[in-house]
C-alpha positions as CSV (number, residue, x, y, z in Angstrom):
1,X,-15.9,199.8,-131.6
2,X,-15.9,201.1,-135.0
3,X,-13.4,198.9,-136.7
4,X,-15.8,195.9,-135.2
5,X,-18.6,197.5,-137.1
6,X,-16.8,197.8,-140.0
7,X,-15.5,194.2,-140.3
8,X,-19.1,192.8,-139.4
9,X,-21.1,194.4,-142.7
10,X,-17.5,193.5,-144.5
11,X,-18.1,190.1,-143.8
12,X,-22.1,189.8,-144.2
13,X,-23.0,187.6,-147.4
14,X,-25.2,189.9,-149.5
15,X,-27.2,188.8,-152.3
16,X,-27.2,190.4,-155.3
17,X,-30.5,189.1,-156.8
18,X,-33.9,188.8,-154.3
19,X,-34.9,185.6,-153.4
20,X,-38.8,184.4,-153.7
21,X,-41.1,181.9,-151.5
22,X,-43.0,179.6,-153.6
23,X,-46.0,177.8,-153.7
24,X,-46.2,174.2,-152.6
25,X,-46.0,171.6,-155.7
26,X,-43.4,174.2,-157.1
27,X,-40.4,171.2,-157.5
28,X,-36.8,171.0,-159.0
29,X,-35.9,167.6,-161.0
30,X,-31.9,167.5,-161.5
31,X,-30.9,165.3,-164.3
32,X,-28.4,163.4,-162.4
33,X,-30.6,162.9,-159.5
34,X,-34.4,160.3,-159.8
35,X,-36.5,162.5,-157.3
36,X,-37.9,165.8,-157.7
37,X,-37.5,168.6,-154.5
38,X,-39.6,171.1,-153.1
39,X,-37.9,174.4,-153.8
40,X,-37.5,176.5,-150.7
41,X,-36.8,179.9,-152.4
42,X,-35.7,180.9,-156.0
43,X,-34.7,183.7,-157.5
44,X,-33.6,185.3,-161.0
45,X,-29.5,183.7,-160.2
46,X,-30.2,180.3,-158.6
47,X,-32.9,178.2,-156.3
48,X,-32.3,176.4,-153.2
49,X,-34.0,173.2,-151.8
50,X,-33.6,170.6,-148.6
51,X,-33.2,167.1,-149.4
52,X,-32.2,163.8,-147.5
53,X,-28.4,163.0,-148.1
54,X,-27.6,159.3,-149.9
55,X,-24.5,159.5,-150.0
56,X,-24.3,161.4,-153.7
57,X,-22.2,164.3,-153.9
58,X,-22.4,166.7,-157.1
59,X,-19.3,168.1,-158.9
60,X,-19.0,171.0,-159.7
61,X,-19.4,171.3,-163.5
62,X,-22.9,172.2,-164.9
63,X,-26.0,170.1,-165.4
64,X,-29.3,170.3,-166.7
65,X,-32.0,171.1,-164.7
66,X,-35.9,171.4,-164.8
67,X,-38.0,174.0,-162.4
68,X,-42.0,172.6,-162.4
69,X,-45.1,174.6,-161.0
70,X,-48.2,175.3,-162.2
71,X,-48.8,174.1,-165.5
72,X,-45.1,175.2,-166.8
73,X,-41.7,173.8,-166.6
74,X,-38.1,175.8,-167.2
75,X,-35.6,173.9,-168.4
76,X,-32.0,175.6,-167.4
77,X,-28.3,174.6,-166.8
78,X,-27.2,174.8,-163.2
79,X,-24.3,174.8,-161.1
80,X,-24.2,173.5,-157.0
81,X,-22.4,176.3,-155.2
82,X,-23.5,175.7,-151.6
83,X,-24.2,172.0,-150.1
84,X,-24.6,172.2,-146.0
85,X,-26.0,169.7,-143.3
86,X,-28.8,171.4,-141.1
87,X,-29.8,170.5,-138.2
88,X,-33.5,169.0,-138.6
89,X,-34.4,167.2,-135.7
90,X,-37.4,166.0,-137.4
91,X,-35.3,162.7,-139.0
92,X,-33.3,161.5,-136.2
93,X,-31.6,158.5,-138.3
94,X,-31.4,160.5,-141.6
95,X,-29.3,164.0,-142.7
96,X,-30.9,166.9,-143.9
97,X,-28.7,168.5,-146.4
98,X,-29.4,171.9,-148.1
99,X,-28.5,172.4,-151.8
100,X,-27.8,176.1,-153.7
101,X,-27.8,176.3,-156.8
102,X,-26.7,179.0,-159.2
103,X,-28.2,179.4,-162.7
104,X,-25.6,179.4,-165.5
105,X,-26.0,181.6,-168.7
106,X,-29.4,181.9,-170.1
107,X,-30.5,183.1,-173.3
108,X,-33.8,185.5,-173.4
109,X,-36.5,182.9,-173.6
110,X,-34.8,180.8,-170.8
111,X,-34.9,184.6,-169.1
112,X,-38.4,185.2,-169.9
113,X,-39.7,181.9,-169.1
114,X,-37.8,182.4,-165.5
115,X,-39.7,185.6,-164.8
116,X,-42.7,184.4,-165.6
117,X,-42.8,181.0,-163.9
118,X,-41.4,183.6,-160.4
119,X,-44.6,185.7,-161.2
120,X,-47.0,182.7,-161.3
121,X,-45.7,180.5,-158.3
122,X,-44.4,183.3,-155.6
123,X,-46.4,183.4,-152.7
């Protein structure tokens, strides 16, 4: 019973930086991507948003990224690390995909900027 313990918080994904619920308008343009998406939560390493899939799939290597709310946009270089299908049911004909996305190396106005646009726009 133990070892079954064990292996279950072994396995858990834990995050290392808190994750924050926005405010509606709060949106993500990518660079390589025309639309802008509705971020679901951010935090101080990466964002995640939903989006319908066309077919595009990202690489792996970085791009440039802007992060809009209230009055202020953050400009940072990101990195997709998690792209998944969910099960919406709302679109039958269409796939709901989920995209992660980690923040790469940021200097300390990129930093400060972050922190404060969190501050502004968390619900």
């Amino acid at each position: 019973m133990m070892n079954e313990f064990v292996k279950r918080v072994f396995s858990m994904k834990i995050r290392r930086r808190r994750r924050y619920r926005l405010k509606v308008g709060a949106c993500v343009v990518l660079n390589a991507s025309p639309g802008r998406y509705q971020i679901d939560d951010i935090g101080y390493g990466g964002l995640s948003f939903h989006y319908i899939d066309n077919g595009y799939r990202s690489s792996g290597r970085s791009f440039p990224l802007r992060i809009m709310g209230d009055n202020q946009t953050v400009r940072l270089n990101g990195r997709t690390v998690d792209e998944n299908e969910t099960g919406e049911l709302i679109f039958h004909n269409k796939k709901i995909r989920r995209r992660g996305i980690r923040f790469e190396t940021r200097d300390r106005r990129q930093k400060k900027d972050l922190k404060t646009f969190i501050k502004n726009n968390k619900i």
